[in-house]
C-alpha positions in Angstrom: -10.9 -2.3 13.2 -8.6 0.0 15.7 -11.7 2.0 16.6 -13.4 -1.1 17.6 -10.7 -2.7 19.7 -11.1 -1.0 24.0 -8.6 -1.5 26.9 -9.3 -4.9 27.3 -8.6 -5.8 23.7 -4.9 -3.7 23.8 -4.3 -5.9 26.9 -4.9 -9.1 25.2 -3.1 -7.9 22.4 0.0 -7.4 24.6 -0.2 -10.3 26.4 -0.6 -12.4 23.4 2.5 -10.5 21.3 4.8 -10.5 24.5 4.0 -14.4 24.7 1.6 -16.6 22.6 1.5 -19.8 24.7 -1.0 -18.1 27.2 -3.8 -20.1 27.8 -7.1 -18.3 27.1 -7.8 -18.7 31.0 -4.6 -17.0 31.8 -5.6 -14.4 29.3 -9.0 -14.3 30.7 -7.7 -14.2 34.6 -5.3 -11.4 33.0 -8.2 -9.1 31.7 -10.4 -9.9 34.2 -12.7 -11.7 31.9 -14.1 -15.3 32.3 -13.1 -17.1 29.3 -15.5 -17.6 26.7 -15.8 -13.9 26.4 -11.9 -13.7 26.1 -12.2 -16.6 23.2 -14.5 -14.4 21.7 -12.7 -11.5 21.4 -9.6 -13.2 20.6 -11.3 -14.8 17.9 -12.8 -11.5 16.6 -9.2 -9.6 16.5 -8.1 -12.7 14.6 -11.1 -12.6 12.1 -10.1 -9.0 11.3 -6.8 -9.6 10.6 -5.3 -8.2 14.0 -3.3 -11.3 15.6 -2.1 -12.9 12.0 -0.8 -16.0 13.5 1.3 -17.5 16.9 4.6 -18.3 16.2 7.6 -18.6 18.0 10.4 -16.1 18.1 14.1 -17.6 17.1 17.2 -16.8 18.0 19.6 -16.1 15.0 23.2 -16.6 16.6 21.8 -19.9 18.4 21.0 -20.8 14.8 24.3 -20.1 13.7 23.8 -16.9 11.6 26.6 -14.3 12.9 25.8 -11.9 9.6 22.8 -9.7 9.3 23.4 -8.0 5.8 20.7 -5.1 4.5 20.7 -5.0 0.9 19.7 -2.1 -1.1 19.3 -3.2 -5.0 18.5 -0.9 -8.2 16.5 -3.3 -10.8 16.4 -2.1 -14.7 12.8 -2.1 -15.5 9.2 -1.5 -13.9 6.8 -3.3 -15.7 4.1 -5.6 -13.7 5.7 -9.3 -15.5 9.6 -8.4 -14.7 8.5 -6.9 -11.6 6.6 -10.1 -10.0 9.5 -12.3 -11.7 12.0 -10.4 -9.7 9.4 -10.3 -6.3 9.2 -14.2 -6.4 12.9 -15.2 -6.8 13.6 -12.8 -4.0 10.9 -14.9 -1.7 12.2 -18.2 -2.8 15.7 -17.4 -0.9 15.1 -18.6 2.7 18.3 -16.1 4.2 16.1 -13.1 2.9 13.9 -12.5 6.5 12.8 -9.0 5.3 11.5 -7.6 1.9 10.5 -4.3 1.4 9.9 -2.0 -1.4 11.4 1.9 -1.1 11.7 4.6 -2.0 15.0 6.6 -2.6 18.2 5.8 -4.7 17.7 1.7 -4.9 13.7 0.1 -5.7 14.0 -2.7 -3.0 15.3 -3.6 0.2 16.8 -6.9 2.1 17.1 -7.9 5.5 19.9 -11.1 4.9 21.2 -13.6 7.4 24.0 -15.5 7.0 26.7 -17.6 8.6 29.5 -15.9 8.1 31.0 -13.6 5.3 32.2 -16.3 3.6 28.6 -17.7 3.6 27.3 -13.8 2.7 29.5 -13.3 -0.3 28.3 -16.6 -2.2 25.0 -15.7 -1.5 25.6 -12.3 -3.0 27.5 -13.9 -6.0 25.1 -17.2 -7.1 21.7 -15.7 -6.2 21.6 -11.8 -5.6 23.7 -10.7 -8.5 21.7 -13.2 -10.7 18.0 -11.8 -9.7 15.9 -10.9 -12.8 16.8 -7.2 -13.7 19.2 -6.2 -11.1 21.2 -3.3 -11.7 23.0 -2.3 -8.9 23.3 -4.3 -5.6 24.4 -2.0 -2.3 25.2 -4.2 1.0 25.7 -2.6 4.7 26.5 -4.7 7.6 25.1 -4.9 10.9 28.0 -4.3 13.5 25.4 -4.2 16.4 21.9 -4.9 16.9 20.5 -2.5 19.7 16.8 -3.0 19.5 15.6 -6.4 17.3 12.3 -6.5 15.4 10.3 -7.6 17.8 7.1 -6.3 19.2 4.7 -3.5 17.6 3.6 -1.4 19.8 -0.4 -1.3 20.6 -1.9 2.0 19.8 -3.3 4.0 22.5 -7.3 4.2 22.6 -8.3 7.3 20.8 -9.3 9.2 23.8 -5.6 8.3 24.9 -6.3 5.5 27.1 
């Protein structure tokens, strides 16, 4: 799909990642579009999977959680059953906001929230240690967050537009 989206597509892209609650006539008025045409090709970038949903961005210390934790964990086996057993327990914790696996000395890594320490180390102790097959469970702390997860950036136009 990146071939097919032009500069008008980027800018609705941008518009609609910096903030969703745009109305498709302010998005229209903003790419100089009327608006069924801007519906359409809103509409088409969601069909293939571009825009994946509208949501709305939170703010973690408002909610109360002063920890961000990344978690490198080592698991004992690598077959398909142990592997999605491990996956879906890691899913079901709602303070796990990232989940990635990686490559390198651990197999998976964890993006944690949490109120406090306090809160951090009894997550650690009744969930994390007690994941199917963990090994070895590696935690780093954020001290400072300089630039959040936020936006992706749109990708320029191939002739570098």
């Amino acid at each position: 799909m990146r071939s097919d989206i032009d500069t008008v597509d980027r800018q609705l892209l941008a518009a609609l990642q910096t903030n969703a609650r745009l109305t498709t006539g302010e998005l229209a008025q903003m790419a100089g579009l009327s608006q069924s045409p801007c519906w359409r090709r809103i509409r088409r970038m969601e069909e293939a999977g571009l825009i994946k949903g509208y949501h709305a961005r939170l703010d973690r210390r408002a909610l109360g959680y002063g920890v961000v934790a990344f978690v490198n964990i080592s698991i004992d086996f690598q077959n398909d059953e142990r592997s999605f057993e491990f996956v879906e327990a890691v899913r079901r914790i709602p303070q796990v906001v990232m989940f990635h696996a990686v490559t390198g000395s651990s197999d998976f890594l964890l993006m944690v929230v949490a109120e406090d320490l306090d809160a951090y180390s009894a997550l650690l102790q009744r969930q994390l240690h007690r994941l199917p097959g963990v090994k070895q469970v590696h935690t780093s702390f954020s001290l400072q967050e300089f630039k959040p997860y936020d936006d992706l950036p749109i990708p320029p136009a191939s002739d570098g537009r």
